[in-house]
C-alpha positions as CSV (number, residue, x, y, z in Angstrom):
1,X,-0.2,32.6,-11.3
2,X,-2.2,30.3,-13.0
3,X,-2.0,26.8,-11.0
4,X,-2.3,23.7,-12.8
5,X,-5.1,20.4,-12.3
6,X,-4.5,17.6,-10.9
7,X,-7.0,14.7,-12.1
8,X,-7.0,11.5,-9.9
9,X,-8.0,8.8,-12.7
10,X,-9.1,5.1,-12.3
11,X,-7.9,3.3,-15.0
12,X,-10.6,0.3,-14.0
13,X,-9.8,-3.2,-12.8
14,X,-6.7,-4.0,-15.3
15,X,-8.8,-4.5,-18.8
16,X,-7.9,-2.3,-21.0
17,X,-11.4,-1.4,-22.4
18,X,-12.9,-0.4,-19.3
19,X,-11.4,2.9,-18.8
20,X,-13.9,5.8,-18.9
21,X,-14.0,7.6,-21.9
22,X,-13.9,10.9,-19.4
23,X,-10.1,9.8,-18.5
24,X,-9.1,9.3,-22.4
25,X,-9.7,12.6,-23.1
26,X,-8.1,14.2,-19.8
27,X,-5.0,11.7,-20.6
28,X,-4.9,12.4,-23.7
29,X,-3.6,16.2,-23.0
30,X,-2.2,16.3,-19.3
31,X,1.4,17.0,-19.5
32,X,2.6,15.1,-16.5
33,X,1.2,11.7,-15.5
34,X,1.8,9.9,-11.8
35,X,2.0,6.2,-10.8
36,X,2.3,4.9,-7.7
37,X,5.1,2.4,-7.2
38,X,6.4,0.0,-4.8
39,X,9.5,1.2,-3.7
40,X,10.8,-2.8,-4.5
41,X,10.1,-1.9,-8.4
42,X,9.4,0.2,-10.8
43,X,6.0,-1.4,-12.5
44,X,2.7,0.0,-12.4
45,X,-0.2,-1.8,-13.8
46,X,-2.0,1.4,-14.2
47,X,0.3,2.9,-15.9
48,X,0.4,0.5,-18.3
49,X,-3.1,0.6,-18.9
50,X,-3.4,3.8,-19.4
51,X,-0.2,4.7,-21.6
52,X,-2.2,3.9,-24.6
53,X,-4.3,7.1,-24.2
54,X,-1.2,9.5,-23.7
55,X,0.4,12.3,-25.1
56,X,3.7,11.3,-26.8
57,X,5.6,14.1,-24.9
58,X,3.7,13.6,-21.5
59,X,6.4,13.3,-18.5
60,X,5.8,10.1,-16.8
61,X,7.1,10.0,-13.0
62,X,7.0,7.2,-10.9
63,X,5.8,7.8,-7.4
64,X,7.8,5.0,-4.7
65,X,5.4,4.2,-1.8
66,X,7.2,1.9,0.5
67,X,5.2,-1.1,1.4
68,X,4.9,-0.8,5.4
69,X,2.7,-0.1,7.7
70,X,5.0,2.0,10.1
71,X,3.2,5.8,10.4
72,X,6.5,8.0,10.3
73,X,7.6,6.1,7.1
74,X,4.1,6.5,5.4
75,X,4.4,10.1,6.0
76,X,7.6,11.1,5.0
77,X,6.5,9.1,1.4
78,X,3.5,11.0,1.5
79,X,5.1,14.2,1.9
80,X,7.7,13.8,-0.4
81,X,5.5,13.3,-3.2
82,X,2.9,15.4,-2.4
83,X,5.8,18.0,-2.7
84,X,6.4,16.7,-6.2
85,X,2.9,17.0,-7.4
86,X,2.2,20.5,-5.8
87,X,5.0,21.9,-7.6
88,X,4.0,20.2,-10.9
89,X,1.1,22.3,-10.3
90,X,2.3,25.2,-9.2
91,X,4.1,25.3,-12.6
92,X,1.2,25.7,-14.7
93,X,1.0,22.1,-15.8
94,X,-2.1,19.8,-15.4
95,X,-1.2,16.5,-14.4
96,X,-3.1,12.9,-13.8
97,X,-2.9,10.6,-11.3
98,X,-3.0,6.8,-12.0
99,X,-4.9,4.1,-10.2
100,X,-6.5,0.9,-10.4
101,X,-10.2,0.5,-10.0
102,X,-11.5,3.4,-8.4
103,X,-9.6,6.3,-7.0
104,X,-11.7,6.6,-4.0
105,X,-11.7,3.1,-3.0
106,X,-8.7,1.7,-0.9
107,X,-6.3,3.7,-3.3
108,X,-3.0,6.2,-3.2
109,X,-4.9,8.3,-4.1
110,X,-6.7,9.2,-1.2
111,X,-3.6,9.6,1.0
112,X,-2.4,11.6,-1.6
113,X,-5.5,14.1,-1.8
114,X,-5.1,14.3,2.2
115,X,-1.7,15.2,2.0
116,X,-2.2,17.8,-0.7
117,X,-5.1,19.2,1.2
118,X,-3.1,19.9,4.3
119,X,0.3,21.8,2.5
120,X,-1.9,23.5,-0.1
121,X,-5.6,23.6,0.0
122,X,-6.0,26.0,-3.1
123,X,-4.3,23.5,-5.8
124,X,-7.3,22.3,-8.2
125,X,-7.9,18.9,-7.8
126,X,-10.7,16.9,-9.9
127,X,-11.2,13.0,-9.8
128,X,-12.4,10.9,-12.3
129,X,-14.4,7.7,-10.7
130,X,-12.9,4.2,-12.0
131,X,-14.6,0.8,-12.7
132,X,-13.7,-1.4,-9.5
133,X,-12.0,-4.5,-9.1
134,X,-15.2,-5.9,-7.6
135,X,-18.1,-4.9,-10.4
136,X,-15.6,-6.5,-12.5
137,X,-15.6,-9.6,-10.6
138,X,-19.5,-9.6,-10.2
139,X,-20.1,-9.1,-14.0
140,X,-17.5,-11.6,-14.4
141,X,-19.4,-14.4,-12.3
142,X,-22.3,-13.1,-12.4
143,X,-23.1,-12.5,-8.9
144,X,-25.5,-9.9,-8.2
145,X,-24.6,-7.7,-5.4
146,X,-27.5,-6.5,-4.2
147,X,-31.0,-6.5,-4.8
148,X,-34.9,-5.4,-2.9
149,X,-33.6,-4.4,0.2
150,X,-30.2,-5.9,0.7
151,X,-26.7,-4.2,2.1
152,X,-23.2,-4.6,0.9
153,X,-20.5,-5.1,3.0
154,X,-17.2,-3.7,1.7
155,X,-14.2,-4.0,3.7
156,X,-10.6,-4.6,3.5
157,X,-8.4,-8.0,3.8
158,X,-6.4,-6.5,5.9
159,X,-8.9,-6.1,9.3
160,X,-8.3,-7.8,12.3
161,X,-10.2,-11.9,12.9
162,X,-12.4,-9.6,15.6
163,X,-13.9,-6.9,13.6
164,X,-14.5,-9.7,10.9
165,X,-16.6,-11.6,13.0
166,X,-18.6,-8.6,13.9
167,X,-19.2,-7.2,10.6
168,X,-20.0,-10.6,8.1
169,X,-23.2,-11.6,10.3
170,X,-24.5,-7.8,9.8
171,X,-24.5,-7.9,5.9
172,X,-26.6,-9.2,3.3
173,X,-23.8,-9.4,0.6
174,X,-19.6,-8.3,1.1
175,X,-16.8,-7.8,-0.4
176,X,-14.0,-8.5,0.7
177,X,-10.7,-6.7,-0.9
178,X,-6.8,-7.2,-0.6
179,X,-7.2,-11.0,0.7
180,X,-4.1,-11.8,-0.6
181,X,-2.2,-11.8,2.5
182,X,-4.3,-13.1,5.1
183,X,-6.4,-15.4,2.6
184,X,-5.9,-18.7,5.3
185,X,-7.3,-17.0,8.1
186,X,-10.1,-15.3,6.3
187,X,-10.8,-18.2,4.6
188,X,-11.2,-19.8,8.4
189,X,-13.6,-17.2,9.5
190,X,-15.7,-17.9,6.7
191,X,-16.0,-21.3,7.3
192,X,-16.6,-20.9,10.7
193,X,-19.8,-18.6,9.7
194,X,-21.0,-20.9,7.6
195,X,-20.1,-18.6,4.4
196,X,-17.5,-20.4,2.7
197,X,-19.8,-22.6,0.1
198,X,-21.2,-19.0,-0.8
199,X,-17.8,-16.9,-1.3
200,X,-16.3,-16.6,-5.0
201,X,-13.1,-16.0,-5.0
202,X,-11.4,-14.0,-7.9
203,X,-8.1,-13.4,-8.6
204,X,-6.5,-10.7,-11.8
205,X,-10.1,-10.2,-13.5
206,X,-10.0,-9.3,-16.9
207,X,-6.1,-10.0,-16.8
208,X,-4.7,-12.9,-19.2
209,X,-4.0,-14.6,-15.8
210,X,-7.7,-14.4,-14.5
211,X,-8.7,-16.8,-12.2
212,X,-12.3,-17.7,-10.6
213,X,-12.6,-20.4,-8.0
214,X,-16.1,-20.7,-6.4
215,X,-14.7,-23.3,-4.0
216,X,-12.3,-21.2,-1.5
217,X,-11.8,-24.6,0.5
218,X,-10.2,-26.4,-2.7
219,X,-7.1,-24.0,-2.3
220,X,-5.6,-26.2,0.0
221,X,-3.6,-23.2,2.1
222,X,-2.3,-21.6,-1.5
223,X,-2.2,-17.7,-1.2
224,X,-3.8,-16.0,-4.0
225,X,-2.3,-13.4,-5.6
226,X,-2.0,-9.5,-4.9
227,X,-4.9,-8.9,-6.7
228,X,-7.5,-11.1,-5.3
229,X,-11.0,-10.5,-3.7
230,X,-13.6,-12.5,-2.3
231,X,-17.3,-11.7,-3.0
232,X,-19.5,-13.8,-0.3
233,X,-23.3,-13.6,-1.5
234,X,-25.3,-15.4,1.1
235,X,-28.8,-17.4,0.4
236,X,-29.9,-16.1,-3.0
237,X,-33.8,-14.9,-3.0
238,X,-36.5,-16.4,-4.6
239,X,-38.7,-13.7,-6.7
240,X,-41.2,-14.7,-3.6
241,X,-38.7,-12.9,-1.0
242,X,-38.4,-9.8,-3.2
């Protein structure tokens, strides 16, 4: 039996130009294509990003992934589409994998690789790395992330006021991704550290919408939108300190 590939493709940060050529050409002749979903609709910016570079007859199936943090409701989801994929597979047929950014970076994706991992570990799997929302945001503002010796800090929105705390003072440079939800209190630990004056916020890079503000305390308490990250670059070096 021959067993089909399954390509896990970043489609970049929401511009359309900055998908890899690599994924064009695997798009261009998979026969089945995947994008994740909230299970409240049925859009997927991915998808639309990438539907440009498909096959005319390419199957297009919408993955729901219900937007909750309860464990037994993750993996049902989890399982029930990584049942779906495996028997695209099993049927001969390659198939892709949508996400934003990159598809090792805070994405489906990886739950989804897990998953397949545990029911089958012999289907073919291949992933083709993405342009992140963050290098986008850095080009976009020119920020440089790092430079000599420096670390960057990437982390996730959604971490508890503690573990923040902890982990700002240790870094040169973060990111911080998914700040959507709990932009207020993030916003407070920043200013508490001193970081605020030094964080760029940037919301829908690349996107029609885009928005930049390099002043996270003129928000006034407004929540940014889903896709929002912060990039806090602390005292820039002279060429002295390099």
């Amino acid at each position: 039996m021959t067993l089909g590939i399954l390509y896990g493709i970043g489609v970049g940060p929401g511009q359309p130009d900055l998908i890899t050529l690599r994924a064009v050409r695997v798009l261009a002749r998979v026969d089945v294509v995947f994008a994740a979903r909230s299970t409240r609709n049925d859009y997927s910016l991915a998808l639309s990003i990438a539907e440009p570079h498909l096959k005319p007859e390419a199957r297009i199936e919408r993955l729901g992934f219900p937007m909750s943090r309860d464990p037994e409701e993750l993996t049902r989801a989890w399982e029930a589409n990584g049942r779906l994929v495996a028997e695209v597979l099993r049927s001969g047929h390659d198939a892709a994998f949508l996400t934003l950014g990159d598809p090792m970076i805070y994405s489906t994706f990886g739950y989804l690789l897990q998953t397949l991992e545990r029911m089958d570990p012999d289907l073919p799997v291949e992933v083709i790395p993405g342009v992140t929302s963050y290098q986008a945001a850095a080009a976009r503002t020119r920020t440089i992330l790092t430079e000599s010796g420096e670390n960057l800090l990437i982390t996730s929105g959604v971490e508890d006021d503690t573990r923040f705390q902890e982990l700002l003072p240790l870094a040169d440079n973060a990111v911080i991704l998914k700040t959507y939800k709990q932009f207020g209190k993030i916003r407070g630990i920043l200013e508490k550290l001193d970081l605020a004056r030094s964080t760029v916020l940037a919301s829908r890079v690349g996107l029609p919408d885009e928005r930049i503000i390099r002043d996270i305390g003129s928000l006034n308490g407004d929540t940014p939108p889903y896709l929002s990250l912060m990039i806090v670059k602390k005292s820039p070096k002279g060429p002295e300190d390099r």
